[in-house]
PyMOL CGO cylinders between C-alpha atoms (Angstrom):
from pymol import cmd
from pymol.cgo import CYLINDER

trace = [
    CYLINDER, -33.72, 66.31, 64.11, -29.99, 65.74, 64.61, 0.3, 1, 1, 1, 1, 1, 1,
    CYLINDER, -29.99, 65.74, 64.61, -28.52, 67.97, 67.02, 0.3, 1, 1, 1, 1, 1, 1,
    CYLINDER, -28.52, 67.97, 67.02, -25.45, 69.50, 65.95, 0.3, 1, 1, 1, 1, 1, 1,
    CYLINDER, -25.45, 69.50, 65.95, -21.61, 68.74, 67.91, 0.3, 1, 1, 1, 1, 1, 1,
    CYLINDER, -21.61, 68.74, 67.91, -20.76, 71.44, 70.10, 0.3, 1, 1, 1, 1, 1, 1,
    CYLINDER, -20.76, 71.44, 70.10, -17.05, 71.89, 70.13, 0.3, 1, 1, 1, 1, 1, 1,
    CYLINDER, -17.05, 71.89, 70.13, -15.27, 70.35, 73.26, 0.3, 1, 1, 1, 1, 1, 1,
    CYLINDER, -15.27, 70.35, 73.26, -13.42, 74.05, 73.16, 0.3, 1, 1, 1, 1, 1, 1,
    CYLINDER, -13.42, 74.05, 73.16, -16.50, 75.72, 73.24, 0.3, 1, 1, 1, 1, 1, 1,
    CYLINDER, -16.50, 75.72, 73.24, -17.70, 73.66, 76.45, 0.3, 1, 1, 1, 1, 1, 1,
    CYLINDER, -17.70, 73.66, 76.45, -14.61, 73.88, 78.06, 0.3, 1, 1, 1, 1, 1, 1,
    CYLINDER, -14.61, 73.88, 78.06, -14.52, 77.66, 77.89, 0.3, 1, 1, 1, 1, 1, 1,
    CYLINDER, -14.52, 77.66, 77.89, -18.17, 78.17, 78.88, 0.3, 1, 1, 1, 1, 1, 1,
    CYLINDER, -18.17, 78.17, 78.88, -17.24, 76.34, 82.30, 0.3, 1, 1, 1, 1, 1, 1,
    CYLINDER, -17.24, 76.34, 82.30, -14.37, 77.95, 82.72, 0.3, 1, 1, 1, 1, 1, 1,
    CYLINDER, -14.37, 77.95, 82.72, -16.20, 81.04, 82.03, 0.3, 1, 1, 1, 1, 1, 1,
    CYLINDER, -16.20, 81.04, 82.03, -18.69, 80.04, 84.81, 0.3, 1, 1, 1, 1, 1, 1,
    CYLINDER, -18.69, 80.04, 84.81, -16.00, 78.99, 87.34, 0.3, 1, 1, 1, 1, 1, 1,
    CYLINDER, -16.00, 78.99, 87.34, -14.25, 82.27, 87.12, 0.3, 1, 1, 1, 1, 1, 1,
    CYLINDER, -14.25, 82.27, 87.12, -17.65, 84.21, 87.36, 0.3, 1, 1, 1, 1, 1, 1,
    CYLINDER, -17.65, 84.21, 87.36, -18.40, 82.42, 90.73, 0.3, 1, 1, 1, 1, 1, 1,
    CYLINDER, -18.40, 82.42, 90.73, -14.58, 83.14, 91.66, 0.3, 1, 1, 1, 1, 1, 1,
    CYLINDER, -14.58, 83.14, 91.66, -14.44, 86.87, 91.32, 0.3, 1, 1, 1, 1, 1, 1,
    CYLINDER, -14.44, 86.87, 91.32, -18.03, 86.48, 92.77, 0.3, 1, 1, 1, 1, 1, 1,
    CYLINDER, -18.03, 86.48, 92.77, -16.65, 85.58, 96.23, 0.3, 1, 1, 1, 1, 1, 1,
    CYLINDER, -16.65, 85.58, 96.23, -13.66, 87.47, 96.04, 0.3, 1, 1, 1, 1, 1, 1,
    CYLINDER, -13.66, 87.47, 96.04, -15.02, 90.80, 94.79, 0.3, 1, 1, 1, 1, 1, 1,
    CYLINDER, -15.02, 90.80, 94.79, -13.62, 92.35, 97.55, 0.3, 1, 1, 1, 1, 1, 1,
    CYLINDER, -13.62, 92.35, 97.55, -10.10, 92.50, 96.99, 0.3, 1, 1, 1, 1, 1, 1,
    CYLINDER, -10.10, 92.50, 96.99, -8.92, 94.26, 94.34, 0.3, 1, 1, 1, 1, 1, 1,
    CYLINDER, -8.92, 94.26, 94.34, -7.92, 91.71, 91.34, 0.3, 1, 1, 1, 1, 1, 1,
    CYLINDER, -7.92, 91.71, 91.34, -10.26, 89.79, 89.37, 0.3, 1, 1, 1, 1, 1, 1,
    CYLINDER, -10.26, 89.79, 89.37, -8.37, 87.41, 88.19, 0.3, 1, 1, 1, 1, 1, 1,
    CYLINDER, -8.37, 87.41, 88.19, -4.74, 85.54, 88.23, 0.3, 1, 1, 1, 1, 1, 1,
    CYLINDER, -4.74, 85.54, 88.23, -5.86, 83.95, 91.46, 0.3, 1, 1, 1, 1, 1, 1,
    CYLINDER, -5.86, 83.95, 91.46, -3.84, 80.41, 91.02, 0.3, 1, 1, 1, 1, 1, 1,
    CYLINDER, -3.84, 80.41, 91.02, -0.54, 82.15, 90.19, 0.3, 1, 1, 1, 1, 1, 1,
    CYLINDER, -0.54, 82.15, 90.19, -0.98, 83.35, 93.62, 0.3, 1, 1, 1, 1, 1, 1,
    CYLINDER, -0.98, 83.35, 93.62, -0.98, 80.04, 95.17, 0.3, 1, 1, 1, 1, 1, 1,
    CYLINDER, -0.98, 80.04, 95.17, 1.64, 78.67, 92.67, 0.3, 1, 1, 1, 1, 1, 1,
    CYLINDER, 1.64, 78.67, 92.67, 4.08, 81.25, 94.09, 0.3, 1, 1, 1, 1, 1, 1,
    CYLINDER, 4.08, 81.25, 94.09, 3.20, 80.36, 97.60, 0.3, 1, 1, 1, 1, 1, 1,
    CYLINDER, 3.20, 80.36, 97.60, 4.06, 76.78, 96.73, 0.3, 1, 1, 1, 1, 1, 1,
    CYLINDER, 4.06, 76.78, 96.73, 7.03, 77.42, 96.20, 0.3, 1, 1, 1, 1, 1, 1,
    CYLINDER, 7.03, 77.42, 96.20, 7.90, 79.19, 99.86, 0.3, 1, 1, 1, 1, 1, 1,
    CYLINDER, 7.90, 79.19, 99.86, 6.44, 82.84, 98.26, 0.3, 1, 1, 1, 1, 1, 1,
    CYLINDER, 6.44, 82.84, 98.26, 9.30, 82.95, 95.82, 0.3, 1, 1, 1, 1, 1, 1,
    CYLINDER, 9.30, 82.95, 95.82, 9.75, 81.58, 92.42, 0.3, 1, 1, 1, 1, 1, 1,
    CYLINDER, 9.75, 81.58, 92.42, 11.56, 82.71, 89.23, 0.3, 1, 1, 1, 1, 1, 1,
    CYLINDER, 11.56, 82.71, 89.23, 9.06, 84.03, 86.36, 0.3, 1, 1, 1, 1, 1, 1,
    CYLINDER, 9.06, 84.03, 86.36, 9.87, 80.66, 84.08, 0.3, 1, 1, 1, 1, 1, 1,
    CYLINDER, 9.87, 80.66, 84.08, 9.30, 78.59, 87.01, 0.3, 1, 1, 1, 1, 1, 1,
    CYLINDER, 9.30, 78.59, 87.01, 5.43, 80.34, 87.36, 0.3, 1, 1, 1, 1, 1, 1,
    CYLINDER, 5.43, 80.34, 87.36, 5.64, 79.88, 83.38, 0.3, 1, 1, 1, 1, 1, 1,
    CYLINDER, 5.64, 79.88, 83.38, 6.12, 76.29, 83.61, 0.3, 1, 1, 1, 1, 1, 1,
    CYLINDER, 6.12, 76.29, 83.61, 4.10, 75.96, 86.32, 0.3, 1, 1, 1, 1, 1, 1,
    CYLINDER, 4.10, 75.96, 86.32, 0.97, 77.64, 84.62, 0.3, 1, 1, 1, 1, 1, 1,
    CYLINDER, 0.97, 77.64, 84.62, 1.70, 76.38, 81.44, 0.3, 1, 1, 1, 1, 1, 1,
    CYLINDER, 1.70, 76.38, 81.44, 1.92, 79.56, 80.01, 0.3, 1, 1, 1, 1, 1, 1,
    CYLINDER, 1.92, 79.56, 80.01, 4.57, 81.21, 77.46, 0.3, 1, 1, 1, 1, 1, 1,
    CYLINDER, 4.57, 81.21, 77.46, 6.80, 84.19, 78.13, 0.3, 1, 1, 1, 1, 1, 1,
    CYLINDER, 6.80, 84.19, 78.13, 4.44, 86.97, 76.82, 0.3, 1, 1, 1, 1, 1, 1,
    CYLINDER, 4.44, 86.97, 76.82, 1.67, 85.60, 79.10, 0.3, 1, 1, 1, 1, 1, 1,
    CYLINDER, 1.67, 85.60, 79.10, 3.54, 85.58, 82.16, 0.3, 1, 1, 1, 1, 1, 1,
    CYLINDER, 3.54, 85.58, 82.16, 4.69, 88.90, 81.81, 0.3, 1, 1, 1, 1, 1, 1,
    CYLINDER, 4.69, 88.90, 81.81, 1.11, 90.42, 81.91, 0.3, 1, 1, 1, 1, 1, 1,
    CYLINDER, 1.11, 90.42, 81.91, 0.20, 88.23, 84.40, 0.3, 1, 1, 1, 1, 1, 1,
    CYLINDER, 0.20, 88.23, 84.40, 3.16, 89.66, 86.59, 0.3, 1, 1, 1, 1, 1, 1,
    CYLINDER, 3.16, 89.66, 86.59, 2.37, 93.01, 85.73, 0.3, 1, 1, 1, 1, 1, 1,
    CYLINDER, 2.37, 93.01, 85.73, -0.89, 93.19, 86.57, 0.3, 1, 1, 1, 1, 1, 1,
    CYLINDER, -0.89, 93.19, 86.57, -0.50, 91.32, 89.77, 0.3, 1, 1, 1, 1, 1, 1,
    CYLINDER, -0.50, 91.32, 89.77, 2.86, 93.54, 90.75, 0.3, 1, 1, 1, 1, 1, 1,
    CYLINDER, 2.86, 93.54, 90.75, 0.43, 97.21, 89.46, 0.3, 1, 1, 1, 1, 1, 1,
    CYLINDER, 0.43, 97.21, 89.46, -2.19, 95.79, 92.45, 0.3, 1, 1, 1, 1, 1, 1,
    CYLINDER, -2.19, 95.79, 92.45, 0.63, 95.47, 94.99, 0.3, 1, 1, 1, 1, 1, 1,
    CYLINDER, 0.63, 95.47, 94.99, 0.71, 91.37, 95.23, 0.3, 1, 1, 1, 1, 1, 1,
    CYLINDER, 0.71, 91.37, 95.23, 3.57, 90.38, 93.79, 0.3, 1, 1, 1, 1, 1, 1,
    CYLINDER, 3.57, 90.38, 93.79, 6.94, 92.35, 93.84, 0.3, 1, 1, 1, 1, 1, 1,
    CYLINDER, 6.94, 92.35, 93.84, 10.28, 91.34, 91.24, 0.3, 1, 1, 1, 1, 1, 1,
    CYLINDER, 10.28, 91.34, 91.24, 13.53, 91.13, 92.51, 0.3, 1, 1, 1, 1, 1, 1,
    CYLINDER, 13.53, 91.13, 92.51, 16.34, 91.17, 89.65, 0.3, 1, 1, 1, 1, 1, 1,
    CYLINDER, 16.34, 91.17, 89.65, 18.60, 88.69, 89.63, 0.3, 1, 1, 1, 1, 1, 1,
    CYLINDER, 18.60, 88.69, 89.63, 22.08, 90.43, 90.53, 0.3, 1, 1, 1, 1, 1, 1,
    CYLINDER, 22.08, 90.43, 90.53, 23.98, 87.65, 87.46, 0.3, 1, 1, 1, 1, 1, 1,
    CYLINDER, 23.98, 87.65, 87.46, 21.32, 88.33, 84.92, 0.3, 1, 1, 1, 1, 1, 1,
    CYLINDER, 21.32, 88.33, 84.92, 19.41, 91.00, 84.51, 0.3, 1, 1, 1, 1, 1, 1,
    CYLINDER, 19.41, 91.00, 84.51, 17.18, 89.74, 82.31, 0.3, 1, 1, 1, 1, 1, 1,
    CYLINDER, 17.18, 89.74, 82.31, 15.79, 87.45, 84.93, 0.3, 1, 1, 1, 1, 1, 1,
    CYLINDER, 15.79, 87.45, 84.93, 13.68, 87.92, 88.28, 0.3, 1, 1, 1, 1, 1, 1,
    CYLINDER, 13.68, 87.92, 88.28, 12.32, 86.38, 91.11, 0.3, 1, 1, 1, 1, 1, 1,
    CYLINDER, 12.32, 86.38, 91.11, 8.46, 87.04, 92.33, 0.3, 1, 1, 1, 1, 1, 1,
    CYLINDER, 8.46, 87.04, 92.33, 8.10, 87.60, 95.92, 0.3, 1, 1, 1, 1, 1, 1,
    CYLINDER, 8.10, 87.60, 95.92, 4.57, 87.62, 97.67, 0.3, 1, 1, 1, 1, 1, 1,
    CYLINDER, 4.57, 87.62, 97.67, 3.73, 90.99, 99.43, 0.3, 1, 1, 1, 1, 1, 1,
    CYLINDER, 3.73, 90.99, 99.43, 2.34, 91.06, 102.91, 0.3, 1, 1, 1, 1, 1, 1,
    CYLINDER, 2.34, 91.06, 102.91, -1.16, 92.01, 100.95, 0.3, 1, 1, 1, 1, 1, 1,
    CYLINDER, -1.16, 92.01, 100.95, -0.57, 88.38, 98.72, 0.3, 1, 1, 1, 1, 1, 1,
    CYLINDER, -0.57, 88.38, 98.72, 0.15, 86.47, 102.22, 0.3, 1, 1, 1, 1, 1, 1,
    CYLINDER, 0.15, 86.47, 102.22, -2.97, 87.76, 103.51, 0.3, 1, 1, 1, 1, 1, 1,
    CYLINDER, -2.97, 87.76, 103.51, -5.52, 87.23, 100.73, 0.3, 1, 1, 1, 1, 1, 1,
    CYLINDER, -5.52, 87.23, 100.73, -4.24, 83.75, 100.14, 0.3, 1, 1, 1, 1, 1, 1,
    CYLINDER, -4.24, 83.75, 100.14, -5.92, 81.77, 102.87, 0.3, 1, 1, 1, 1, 1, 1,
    CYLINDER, -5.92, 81.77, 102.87, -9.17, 82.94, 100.89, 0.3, 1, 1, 1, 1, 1, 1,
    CYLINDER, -9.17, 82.94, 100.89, -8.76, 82.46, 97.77, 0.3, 1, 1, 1, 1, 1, 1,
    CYLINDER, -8.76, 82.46, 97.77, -7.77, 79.10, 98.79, 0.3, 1, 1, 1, 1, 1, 1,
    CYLINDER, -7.77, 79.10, 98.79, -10.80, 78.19, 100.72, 0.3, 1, 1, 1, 1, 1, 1,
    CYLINDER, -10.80, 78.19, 100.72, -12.79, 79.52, 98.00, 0.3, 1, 1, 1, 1, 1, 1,
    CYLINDER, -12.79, 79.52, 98.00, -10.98, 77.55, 95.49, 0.3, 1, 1, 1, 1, 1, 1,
    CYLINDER, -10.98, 77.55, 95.49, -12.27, 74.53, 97.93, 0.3, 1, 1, 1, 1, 1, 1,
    CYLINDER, -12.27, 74.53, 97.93, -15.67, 75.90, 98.16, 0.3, 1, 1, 1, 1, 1, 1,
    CYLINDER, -15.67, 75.90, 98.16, -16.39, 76.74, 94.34, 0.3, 1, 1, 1, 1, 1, 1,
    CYLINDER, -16.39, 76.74, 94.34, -14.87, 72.80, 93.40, 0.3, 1, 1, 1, 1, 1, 1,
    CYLINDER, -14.87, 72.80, 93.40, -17.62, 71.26, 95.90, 0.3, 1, 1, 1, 1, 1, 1,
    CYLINDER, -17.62, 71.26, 95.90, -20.15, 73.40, 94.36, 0.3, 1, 1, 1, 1, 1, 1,
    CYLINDER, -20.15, 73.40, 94.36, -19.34, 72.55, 90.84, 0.3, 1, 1, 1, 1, 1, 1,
    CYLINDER, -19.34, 72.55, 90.84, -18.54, 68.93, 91.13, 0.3, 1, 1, 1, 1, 1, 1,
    CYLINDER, -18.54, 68.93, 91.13, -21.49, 68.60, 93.85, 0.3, 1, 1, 1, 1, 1, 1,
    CYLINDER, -21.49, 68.60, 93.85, -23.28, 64.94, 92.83, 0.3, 1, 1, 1, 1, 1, 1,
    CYLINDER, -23.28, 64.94, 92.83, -20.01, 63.36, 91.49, 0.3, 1, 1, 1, 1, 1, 1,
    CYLINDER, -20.01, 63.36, 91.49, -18.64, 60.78, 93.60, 0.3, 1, 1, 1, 1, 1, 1,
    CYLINDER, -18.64, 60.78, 93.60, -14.90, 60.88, 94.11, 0.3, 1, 1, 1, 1, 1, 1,
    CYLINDER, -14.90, 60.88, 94.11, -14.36, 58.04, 91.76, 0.3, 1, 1, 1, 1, 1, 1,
    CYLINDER, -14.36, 58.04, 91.76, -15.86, 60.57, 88.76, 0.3, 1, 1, 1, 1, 1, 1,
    CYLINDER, -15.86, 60.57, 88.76, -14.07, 63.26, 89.83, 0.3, 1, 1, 1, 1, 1, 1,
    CYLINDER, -14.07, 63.26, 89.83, -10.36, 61.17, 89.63, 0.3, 1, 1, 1, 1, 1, 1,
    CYLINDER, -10.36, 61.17, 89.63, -11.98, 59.84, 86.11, 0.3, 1, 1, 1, 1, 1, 1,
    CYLINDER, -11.98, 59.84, 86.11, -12.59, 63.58, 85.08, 0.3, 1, 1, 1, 1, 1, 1,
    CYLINDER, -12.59, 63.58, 85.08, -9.33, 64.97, 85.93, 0.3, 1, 1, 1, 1, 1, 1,
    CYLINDER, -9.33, 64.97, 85.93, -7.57, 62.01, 84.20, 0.3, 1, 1, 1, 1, 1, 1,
    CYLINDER, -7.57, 62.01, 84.20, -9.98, 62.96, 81.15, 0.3, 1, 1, 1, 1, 1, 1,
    CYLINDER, -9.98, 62.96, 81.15, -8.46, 66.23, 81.07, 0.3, 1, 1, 1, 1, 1, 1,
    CYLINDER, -8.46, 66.23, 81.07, -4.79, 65.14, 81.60, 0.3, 1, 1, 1, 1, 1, 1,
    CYLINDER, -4.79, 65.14, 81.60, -5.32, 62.86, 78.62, 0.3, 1, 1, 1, 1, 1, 1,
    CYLINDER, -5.32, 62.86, 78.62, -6.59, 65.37, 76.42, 0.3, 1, 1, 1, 1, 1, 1,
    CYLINDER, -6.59, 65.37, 76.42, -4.22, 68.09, 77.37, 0.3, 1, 1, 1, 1, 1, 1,
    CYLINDER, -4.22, 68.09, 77.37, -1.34, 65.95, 76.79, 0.3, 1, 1, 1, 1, 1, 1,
    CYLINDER, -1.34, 65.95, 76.79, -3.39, 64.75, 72.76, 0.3, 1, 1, 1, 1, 1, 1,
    CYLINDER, -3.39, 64.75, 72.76, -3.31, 68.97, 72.50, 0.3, 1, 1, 1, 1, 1, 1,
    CYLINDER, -3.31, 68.97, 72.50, 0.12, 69.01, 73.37, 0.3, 1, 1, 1, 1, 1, 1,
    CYLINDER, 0.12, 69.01, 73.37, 1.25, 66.66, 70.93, 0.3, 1, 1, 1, 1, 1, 1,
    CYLINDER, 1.25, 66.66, 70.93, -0.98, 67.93, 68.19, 0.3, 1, 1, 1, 1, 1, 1,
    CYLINDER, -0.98, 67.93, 68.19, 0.33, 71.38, 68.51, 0.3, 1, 1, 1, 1, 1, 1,
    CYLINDER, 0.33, 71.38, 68.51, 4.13, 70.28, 68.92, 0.3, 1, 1, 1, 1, 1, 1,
    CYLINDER, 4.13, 70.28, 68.92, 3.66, 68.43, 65.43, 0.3, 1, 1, 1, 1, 1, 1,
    CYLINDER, 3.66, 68.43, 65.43, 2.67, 71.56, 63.60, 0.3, 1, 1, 1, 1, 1, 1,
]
cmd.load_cgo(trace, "trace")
């Protein structure tokens, strides 16, 4: 019996599925459930960052960002500060409650990628994430050429 192609999307999703139920798992405590990274991504950027920057940064297009600003700005971790020559544009600043959470969700960031790539020897997991840059960037393309 053959056994039929399951679609790389399809994979991909269910372990992202998986990696975000073990996420919100360990961090049920606080009070979001998702929109971890754009947390950190902020941070990186010394707890301030414009919202195309955190765009860029997550890949992500205007619409997207917006929600994920809103949601994270409703639970009191991220504030906006208008930019005084346009309007149109803000800055994201992390809250005190943001600063504090962060250290966690960091560590269990750490924790959940042992876990998950637990048996893979570094070598593998440089070869996987390669993988994924190669087939992000054959997306990319793809999609730019419709």
């Amino acid at each position: 019996m053959t056994q039929i192609e399951q679609p790389l999307g399809r994979m991909l999703s269910g372990l992202a599925k998986g990696y975000l139920h073990l996420l919100r798992a360990k961090l049920q405590h606080l009070d979001i459930d998702r929109n971890y990274h754009a947390l950190v991504l902020i941070e990186s950027k010394d707890g301030i960052i414009t919202q195309q920057e955190l765009a860029v940064l997550l890949d992500t297009d205007k619409v997207s960002i917006v929600r994920v600003i809103d949601y994270l700005s409703e639970k009191g971790y991220v504030q906006r500060i208008p930019n005084t020559e346009d309007r149109r544009k803000h800055s994201l600043l992390l809250t005190t409650k943001a600063k504090l959470a962060l250290p966690e969700i960091k560590q269990s960031f750490t924790e959940i990628n042992a876990t998950v790539l637990k048996g893979l020897t570094s070598s593998q997991v440089s070869e996987l994430a390669e993988t994924i840059k190669i087939i992000k960037s054959n997306l990319k393309e793809n999609i730019q050429a419709l």
